[in-house]
N, C-alpha and C positions, 0 to 999 in steps of 0.2 A: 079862595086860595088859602093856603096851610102855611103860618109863618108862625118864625119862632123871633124873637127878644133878645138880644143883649145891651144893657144902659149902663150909660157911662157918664156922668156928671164934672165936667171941669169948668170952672171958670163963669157957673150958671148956664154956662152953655150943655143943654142935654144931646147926646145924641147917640140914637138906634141903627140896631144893622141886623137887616132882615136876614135870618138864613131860610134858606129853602130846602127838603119842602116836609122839615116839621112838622107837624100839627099841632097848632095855639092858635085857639080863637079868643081866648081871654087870660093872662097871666097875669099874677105878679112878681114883681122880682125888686131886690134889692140893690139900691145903688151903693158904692162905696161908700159915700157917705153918709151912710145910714137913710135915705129917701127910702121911700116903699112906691112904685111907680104902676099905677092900674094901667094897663093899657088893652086895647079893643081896635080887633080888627073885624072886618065884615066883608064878604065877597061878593061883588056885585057882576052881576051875568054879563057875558059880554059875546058877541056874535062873531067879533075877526077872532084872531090869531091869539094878538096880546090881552091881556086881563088888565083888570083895575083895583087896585087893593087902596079900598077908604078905613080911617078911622081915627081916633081922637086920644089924645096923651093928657092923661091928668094924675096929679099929683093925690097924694096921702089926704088929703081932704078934701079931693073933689074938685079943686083947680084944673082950669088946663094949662097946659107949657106952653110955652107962645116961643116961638122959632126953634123949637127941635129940629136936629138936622134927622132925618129919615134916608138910609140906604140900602141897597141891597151889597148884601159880605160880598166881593170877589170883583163888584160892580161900581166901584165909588161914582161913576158917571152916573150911574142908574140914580138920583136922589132927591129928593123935597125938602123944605120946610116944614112945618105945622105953621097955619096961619094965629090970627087974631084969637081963633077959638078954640085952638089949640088941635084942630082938626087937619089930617092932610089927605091927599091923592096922590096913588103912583100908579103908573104903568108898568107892570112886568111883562117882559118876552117872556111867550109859551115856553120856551128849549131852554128858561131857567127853572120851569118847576121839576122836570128831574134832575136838575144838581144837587148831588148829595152833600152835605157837608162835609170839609176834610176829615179824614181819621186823624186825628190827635193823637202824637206821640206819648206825651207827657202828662199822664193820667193816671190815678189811680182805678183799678181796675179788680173786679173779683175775677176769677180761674176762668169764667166763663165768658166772660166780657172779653179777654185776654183773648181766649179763641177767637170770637167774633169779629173782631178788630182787625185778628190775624187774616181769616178766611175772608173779611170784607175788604180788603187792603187787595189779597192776590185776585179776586175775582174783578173790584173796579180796573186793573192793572194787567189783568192778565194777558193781552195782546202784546204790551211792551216789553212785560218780562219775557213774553216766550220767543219776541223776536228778535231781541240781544241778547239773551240765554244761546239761541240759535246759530249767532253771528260765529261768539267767542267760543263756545263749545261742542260744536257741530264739527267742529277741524279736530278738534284735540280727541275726541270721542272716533272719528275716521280711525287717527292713527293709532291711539290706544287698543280699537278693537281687533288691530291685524297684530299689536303683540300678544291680545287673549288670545285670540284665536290662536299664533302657532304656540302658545304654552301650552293651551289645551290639545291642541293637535300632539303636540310632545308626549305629553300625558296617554295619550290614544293608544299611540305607536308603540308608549310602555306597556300598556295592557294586552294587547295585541301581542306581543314579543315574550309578554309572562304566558301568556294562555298560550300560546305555542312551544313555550319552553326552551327558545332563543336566546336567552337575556344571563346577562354571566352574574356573579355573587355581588356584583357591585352596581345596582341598577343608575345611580346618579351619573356614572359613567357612560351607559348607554342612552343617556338623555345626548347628551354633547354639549358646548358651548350653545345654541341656539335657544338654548330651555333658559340659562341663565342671563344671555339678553334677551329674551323677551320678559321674562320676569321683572328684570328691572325695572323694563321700559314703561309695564305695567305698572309699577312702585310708582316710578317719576311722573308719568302722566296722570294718574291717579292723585295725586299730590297738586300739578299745574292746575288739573279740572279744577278741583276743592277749591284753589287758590283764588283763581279768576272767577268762577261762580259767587263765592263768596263776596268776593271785593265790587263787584257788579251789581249785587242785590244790596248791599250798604249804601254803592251811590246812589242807587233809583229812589230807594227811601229815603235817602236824605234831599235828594232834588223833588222828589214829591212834598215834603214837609217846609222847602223854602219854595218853588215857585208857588206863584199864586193861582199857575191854572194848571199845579201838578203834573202831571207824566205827560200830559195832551200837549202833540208837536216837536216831542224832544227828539233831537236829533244827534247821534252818536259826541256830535262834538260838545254837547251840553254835559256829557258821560266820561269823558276821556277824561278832565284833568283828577276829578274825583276817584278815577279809578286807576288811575299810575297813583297816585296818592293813598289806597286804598292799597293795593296792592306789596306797595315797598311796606306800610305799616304791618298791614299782614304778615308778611314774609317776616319781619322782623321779631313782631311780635313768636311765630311756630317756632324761632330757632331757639328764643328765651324762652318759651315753657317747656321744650325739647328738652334744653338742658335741667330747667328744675323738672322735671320728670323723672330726666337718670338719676341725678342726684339724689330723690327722693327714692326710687327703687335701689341703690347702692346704701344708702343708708337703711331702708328696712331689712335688705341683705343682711349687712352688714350685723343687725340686733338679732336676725333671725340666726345666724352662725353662733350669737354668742348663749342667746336662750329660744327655743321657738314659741317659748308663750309670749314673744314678744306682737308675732303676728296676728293676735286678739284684738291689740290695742290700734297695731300700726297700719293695719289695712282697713279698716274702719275710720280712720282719720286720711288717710290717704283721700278716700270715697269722697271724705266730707269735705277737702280740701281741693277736689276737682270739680264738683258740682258748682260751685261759683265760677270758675275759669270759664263757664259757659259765658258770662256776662261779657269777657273780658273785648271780645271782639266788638262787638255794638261802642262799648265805652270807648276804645281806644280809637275806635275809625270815626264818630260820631261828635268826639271832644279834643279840642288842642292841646292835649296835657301829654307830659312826658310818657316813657312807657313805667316806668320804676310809679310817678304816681296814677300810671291805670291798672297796675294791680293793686296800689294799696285802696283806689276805689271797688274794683272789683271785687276786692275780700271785703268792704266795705259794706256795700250793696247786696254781693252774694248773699252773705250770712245774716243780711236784714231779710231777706226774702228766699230762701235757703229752699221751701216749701214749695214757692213758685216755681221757682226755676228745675227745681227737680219735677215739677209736675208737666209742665211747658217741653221738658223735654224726653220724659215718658210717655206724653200723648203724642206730639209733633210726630217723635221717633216710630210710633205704629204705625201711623198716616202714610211716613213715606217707606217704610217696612213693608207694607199694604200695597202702596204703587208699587214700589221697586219687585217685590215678588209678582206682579200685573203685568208690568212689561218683561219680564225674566222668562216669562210660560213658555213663551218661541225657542228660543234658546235651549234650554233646558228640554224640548222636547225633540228638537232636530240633536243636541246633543246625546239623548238617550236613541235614538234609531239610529245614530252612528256611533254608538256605543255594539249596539246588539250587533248590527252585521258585521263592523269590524271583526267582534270574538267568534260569529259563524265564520266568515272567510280568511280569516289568520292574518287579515288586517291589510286586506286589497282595498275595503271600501274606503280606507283612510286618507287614500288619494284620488277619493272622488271629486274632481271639481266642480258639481254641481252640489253637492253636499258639505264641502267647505267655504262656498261663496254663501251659501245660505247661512252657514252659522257666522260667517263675518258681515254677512247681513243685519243677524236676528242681537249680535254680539254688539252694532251700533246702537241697533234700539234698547238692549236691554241700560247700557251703559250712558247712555243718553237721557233715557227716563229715569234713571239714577238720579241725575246731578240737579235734574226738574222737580223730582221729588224733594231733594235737599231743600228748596226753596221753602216748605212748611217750616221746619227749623229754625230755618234764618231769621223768618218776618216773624216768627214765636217769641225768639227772642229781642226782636226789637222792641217789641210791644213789652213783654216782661221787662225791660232795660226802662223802659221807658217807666213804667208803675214805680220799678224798684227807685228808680231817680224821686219820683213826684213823693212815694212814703217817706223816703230818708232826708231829701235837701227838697222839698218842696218848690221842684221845677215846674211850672207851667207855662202853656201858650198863654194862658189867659191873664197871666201876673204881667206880661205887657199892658194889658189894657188899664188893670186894676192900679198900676204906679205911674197912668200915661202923666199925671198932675204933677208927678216927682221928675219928672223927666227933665 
């Protein structure tokens, strides 16, 4: 069997915790306080189910440790000693040698690690997300696509009414009121998806990063408080960069009316001043701090990792660019066949109703795999959020272990 090491030295007392299923047959590693610890494991064949993991803990000169506690991470029941000779025995269950190690938030991380992290995170998870993804946005995605749908339909009937030469000097007119709510309703729903999707995939990261057996078993009520909590933060936070947003385009206005070489300068920093706001979500849902100081983190953070985050969300952004045009194909192609005979029939087929149930069909899927693909994004930047914390304030999971003696 394949096990990895982490030592921890307090009080003379050493003790190991196997993670699975690494691969270390021989390592050394460093204890905090400066020990260099050889340790050796060996797999010894086994006929049932469970395995037997032997082997011996000795010290920087060849000592062995005499009552190291030996455990497996996630398993504290699962543990030994090292005897007289510094030698121990454990028993592992088979259905622990695929436990993967957690993903660790709080890492630094190179650009490709950062993917990795990301795309190993939503595949261990993938089940969970897609089926409270499903719960919360499967309703809103319903509704939202009978208002695309009659916008587009609106749209149709315009076409149809121009190609026939029906249509008076003022086509927004001939739309009627139903173009302008459905519009909205598009705006608003469009905005609730984003909202709830996002505040959703916060909590599941965050409840995977504190439970200790991760996403496995979670049941809606494990999600609720985090995500009323996620949610109000959210909201709070889009209406505050709303406003510094106008703010900042009424101000570049503003320098552009009095010289336009001003817009050389100010859309350039604009640029460079949005690209960290990407942080701002992870920080703000993630940490119990005000909102006034989760942006001065996030310009904090941002502009230490400035490179990151704009790269995390260049790639991410294709990924789900890539989906969202994958599921779009349907749509887009029963929209273009009721495009063409509409302008043949002078816009009879526009009130096919086997032709417009299809497109509020193809209008759930396209709108649906939308908010799924969003999900590349998100986990991007949790993981970038996470690097950019562990560069600048040196957060880690593992500075629990390494201060357990200052505790």
């Amino acid at each position: 069997m394949k096990l990895t090491f982490i030592c921890k030295r307090t009080g003379g007392i050493l003790m190991l915790i196997l993670l699975l299923p690494l691969p270390l047959f021989a390592k050394k590693m460093t204890a905090p306080q400066g020990e260099t610890l050889l340790i050796y494991t060996q797999e010894k064949e086994a006929e049932q189910e469970n395995r037997r993991i032997e082997g011996t803990v000795t010290d920087e000169n060849g000592e062995t440790v005499i009552g190291a506690t030996v455990m497996v991470k996630g398993s504290p029941e699962n543990g030994t000693v090292t005897g007289i000779d510094g030698k121990f025995s454990l028993e592992i269950e088979k259905n622990m040698e695929s436990q993967k190690p957690k993903i660790a938030m709080y890492v630094k991380r190179p650009f490709g690690e950062k993917l990795n992290a990301s795309f190993d995170f939503i595949k261990e998870n993938w089940k969970q997300l897609f089926k409270y993804s499903t719960y919360l946005i499967l309703p809103i995605c319903l509704i939202q696509a009978a208002n695309f749908s009659g916008l587009m339909g609106s749209m149709t009937d315009l076409t149809a009414m121009q190609a026939s030469g029906g249509i008076s000097d003022n086509p927004l007119a001939a739309l009627g009121p139903s173009f302008a709510l459905n519009y909205a309703g598009v705006i608003f729903f469009s905005c609730l998806g984003a909202l709830l999707m996002t505040s959703l995939i916060y909590a599941m990261v965050r409840l995977y990063n504190e439970r200790e057996e991760r996403l496995s078993g979670i049941v809606f009520g494990d999600i609720k408080s985090l995500l009323l909590r996620n949610i109000k933060r959210l909201f709070l936070m889009g209406i505050a960069c709303s406003f510094l947003f106008i703010f900042a385009v009424i101000f570049i206005v503003l320098l552009a009316v009095l010289t336009p070489f001003t817009l050389i300068l100010t859309i350039p920093l604009l640029f460079a001043f949005m690209v960290p706001l990407a942080l701002m979500a992870p920080i703000y849902l993630f940490e119990d701090i005000s909102l006034g100081e989760a942006f001065a983190k996030t310009f904090r953070l941002g502009f230490a990792t400035w490179g990151g985050v704009f790269l995390i969300l260049i790639v991410m952004g294709i990924i789900a660019s890539v989906l969202q045009g994958i599921v779009s194909i349907p749509w887009y192609v029963i929209y273009i066949v009721k495009m063409i005979f509409t302008m043949s029939d002078g816009g009879a087929t526009s009130s096919s109703v086997g032709l417009n149930f299809a497109q509020y069909l193809f209008s759930i899927l396209m709108l649906y795999g939308s908010y799924l693909s969003a999900i590349f994004g998100i986990v991007g930047l949790v993981y970038q959020y996470g690097h950019a914390s562990e560069v600048v304030d040196s957060i880690t999971v593992e500075s629990d272990i390494d201060n357990f003696d200052k505790l």
